[in-house]
N, C-alpha and C positions, 0 to 999 in steps of 0.2 A: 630151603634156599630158593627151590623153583617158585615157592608161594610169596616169597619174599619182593624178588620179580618182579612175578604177576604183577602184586598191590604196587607197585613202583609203577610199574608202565601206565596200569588204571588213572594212578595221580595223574601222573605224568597227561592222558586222554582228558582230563577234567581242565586240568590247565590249559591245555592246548584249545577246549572248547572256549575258556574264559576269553583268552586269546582272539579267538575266534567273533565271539558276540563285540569284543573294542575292536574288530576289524571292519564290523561291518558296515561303514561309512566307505570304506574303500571297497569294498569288497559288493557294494551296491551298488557304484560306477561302472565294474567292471560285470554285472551281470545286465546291464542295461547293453552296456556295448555286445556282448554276448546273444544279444536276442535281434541285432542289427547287423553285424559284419562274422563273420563264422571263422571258426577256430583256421582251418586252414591260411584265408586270405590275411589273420592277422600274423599268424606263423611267417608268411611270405614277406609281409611287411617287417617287421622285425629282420627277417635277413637281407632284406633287401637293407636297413636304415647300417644292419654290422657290415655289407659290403661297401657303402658309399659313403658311412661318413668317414670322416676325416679326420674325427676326435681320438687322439690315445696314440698316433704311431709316430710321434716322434723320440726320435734316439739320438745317446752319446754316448763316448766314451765308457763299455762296462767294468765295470771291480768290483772286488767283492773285498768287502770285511770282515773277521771272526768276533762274535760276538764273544763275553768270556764267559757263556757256557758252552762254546763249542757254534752255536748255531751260525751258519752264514749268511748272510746280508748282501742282499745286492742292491747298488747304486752305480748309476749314471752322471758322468760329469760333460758337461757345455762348456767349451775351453772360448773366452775371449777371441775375437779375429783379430788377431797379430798387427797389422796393418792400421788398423783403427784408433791406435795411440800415436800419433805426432813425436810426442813426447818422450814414449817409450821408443819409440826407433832413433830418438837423438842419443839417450844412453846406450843403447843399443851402439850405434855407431862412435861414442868416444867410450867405449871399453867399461860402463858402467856397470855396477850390477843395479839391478832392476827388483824393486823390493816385492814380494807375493802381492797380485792382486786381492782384490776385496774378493771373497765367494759366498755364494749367495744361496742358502740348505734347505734344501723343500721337506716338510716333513708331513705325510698325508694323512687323511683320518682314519677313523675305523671302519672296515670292510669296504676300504678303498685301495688304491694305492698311487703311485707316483706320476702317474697319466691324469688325476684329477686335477692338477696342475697346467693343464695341457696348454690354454693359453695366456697365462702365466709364462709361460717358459715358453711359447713363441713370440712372445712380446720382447725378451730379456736376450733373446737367443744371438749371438755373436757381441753382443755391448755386454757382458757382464758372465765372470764366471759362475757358474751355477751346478750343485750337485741334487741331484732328486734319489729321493729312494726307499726303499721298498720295506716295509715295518716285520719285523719278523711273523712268518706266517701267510704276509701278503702277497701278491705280486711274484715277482722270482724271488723273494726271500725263501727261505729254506723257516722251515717250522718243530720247533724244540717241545712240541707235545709230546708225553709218552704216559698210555694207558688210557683207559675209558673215560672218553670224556676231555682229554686233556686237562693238565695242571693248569693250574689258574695262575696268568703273568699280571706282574704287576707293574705299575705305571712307572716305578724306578727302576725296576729292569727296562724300559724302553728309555728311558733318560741314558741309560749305562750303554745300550746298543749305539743310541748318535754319538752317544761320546767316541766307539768303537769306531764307526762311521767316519767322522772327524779325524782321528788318530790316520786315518789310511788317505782319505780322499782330499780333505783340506786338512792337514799336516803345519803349516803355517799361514803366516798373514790375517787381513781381520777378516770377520766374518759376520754376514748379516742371516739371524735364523728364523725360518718362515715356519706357522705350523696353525693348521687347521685339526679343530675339534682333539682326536685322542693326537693330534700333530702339534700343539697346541699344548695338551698337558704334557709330553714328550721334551720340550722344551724347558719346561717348567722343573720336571724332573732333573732334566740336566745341569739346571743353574743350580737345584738344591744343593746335589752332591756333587758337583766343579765350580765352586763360585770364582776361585779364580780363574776358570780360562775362560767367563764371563766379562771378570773384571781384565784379563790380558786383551783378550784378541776380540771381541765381540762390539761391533760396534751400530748394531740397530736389531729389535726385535718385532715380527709382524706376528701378534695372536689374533689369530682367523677363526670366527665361529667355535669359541671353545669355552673353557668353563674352568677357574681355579679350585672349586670345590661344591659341594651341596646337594650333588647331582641326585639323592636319590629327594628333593622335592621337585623334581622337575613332573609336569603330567602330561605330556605330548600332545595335550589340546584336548587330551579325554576327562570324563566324570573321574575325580579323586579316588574314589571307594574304589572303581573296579580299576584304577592305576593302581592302588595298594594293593588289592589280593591277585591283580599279576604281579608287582612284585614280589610278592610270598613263596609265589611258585613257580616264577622262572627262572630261578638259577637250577632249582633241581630240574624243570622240564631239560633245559638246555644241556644239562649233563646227562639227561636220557639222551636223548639224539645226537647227541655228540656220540655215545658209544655206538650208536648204530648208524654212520656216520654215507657208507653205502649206500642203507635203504631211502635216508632220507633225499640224498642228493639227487634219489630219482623221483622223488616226493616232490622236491622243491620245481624241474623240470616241469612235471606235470599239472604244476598250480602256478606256472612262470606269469600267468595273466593277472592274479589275484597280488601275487608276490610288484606285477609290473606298478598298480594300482596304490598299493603303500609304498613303495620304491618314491614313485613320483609325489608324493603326499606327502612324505616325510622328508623329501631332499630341496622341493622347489613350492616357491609362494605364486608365482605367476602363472597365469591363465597360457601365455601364447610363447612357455619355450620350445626350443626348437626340437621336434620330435628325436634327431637323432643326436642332439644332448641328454635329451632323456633317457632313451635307449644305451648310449654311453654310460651310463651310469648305473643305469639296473645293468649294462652288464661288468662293471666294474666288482658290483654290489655280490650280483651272482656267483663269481666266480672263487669267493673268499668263502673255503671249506668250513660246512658246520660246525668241524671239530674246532676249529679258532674262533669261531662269533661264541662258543660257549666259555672257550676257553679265557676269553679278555674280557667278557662282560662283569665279570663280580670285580675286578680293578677299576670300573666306573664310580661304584657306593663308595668303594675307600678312598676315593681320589682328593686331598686334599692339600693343596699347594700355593694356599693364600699367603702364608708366610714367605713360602721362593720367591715371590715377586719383587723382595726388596731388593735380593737380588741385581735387578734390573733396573732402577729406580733414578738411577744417574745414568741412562743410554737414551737414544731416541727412538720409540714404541709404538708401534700401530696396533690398534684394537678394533675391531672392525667384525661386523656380524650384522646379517638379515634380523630385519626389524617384524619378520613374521620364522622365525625360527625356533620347530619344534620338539625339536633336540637340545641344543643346550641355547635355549632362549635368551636374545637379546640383553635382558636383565643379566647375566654373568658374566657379558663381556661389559657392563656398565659399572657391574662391581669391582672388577680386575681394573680398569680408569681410575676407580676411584680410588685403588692403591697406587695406583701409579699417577698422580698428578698431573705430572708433564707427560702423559700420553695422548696421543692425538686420536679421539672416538669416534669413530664412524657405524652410522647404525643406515644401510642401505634400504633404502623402501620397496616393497614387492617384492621382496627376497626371502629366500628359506634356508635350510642348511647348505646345498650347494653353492652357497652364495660367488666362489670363485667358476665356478660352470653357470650358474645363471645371470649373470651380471659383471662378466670377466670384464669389460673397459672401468667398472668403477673400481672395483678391488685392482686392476693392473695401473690405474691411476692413482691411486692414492699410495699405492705399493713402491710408486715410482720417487714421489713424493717422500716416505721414507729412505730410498737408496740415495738421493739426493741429498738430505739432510745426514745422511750416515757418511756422504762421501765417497759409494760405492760407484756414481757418474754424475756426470757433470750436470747442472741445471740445462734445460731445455733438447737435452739426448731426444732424439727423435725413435717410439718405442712402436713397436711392430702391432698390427692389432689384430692379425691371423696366423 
């Protein structure tokens, strides 16, 4: 058994070296900077950017939902300023009942969570109801791995979770659902196995930087060959270190520069974001346990959800994804348009995968755009831009 192991781990070192040689684009930025500014003064820089910026701490209303394996889910809701309806204070005052507002479902990516949204939801914040929340695993979500490595979840189990979500936080009235990348197939999921409460209550859908199926030709911008024989071997590398889940997290700590370097390379296309969005985000990225990046990664190959989209086909649908995005590239959300006809396509320029953090007025603009046409507020709402 011991030798068993051993040759397991050895693999496991050979991959991780493969790994290694398609990092070294990033991995050459950050040993240039290394030979210019010293590990201490960038340590201080970094805490100084998680002391000052201002990304990530806004809050609502907390709850939690049971997911139906038991796992709990926590989500935040942004309730409407009361005041802000004319309308609603005249039923109000002749004894009306007042029908559920629109609410509006943040759903975040992977090895993110509900802070990726950040101004998004201060743009929307007191004009529209709004719930955000946290993907099981993520964030305060509560995490349903059990054993080495964790079980591998699948992209209908995360359709099944918002649906749980739903059930608790928006309970009635319509609903507009938002969803980037694995937020994105989450949605997709949901329509498959609830078409009705699609076709009841739903009435606009924003797929952000995601992907309906295909994902295992994606090549992250690297040579083909060595994108195939990493993928050969990293669902087993990732099941190694997921079981040793501990050592690595103090691994990952100790290479936080190298890690900061593909962070930024794989989330943003632009030369001049603002360092403590970046920082935001590697530490959004950072803090999502090995044991869950191993555990969700192999529901990416299977991911297929081109058929849910008809689903959707008679709603009004934003599509919208960086047109230098190396995750699920530009081309998937052009494919997903192309099921959906009447979707309106946006492909942002000098954008990457964060494209809602690197480019928040254009996605909060065009987003706005949907909530208008969905009738979740009025044309010409004036929306917050910090």
């Amino acid at each position: 058994m011991a030798e068993s192991s051993g040759s397991s781990w050895r693999r496991a070192g050979f991959a991780g070296a493969a790994i290694g040689v398609l990092a070294a684009g990033a991995a050459a930025g950050v040993a240039v900077e290394r030979l210019t500014v010293g590990r201490s003064v960038r340590q201080k820089a970094r805490l100084a950017l998680d002391a000052t910026g201002p990304y990530g701490g806004l809050r609502g209303t907390p709850g939690r939902a049971l997911a139906d394996d038991g796992t709990v889910l926590h989500y935040e809701v942004d309730e409407v300023e009361q005041e802000a309806s004319s309308a609603g204070r005249r039923r109000r005052l002749f004894g009306r009942k007042e029908p559920a507002p629109v609410t509006v479902v943040f759903s975040h990516g992977y090895c993110l969570n509900q802070d990726s949204w950040h101004f998004q939801r201060a743009a929307l914040r007191g004009l529209v109801r709004t719930v955000h929340w946290d993907q099981r695993g993520h964030g305060r979500s509560g995490n349903s791995q059990a054993g080495p490595g964790g079980a591998p979840v699948s992209i209908d189990r995360l359709g099944r979770d918002l649906k749980a979500v739903l059930d608790v936080a928006a309970p009635e009235g319509p609903l507009v659902l938002v969803g980037h990348s694995m937020g994105g197939m989450t949605v997709m999921a949901l329509a498959e196995q609830y078409p009705e409460l699609i076709r009841d209550r739903v009435v606009g859908v924003a797929l952000v930087g995601t992907s309906s199926g295909k994902l295992a030709e994606v090549t992250y911008g690297l040579p083909l060959a060595g994108v195939n024989a990493v993928r050969r071997v990293l669902p087993g590398v990732l099941r190694a270190l997921g079981s040793q889940a501990e050592l690595v997290e103090r691994g990952r700590r100790a290479t936080a520069d190298l890690f900061a370097g593909l962070i930024k390379k794989y989330s943003f296309a632009s030369k001049d974001v603002d360092p403590a969005v970046a920082r935001f985000a590697e530490r959004m990225i950072e803090s999502t346990p090995i044991d869950v990046v191993a555990a969700f990664y192999p529901a990416f190959a299977e991911h297929d959800k081109a058929a849910a989209l008809a689903v959707l086909r008679e709603l009004p649908v934003l599509a919208l994804a960086g047109d230098n995005d190396l995750v699920t590239p530009s081309s998937h959300t052009e494919a997903i348009a192309g099921l959906l006809p009447d979707a309106e396509l946006v492909i942002v320029p000098d954008a990457g995968h964060l494209v809602m953090l690197e480019h928040p007025e254009a996605v909060t603009d065009r987003l706005a755009d949907l909530l208008v046409r969905a009738g979740a507020v009025p044309a010409g709402e004036p929306f917050r831009t910090s």
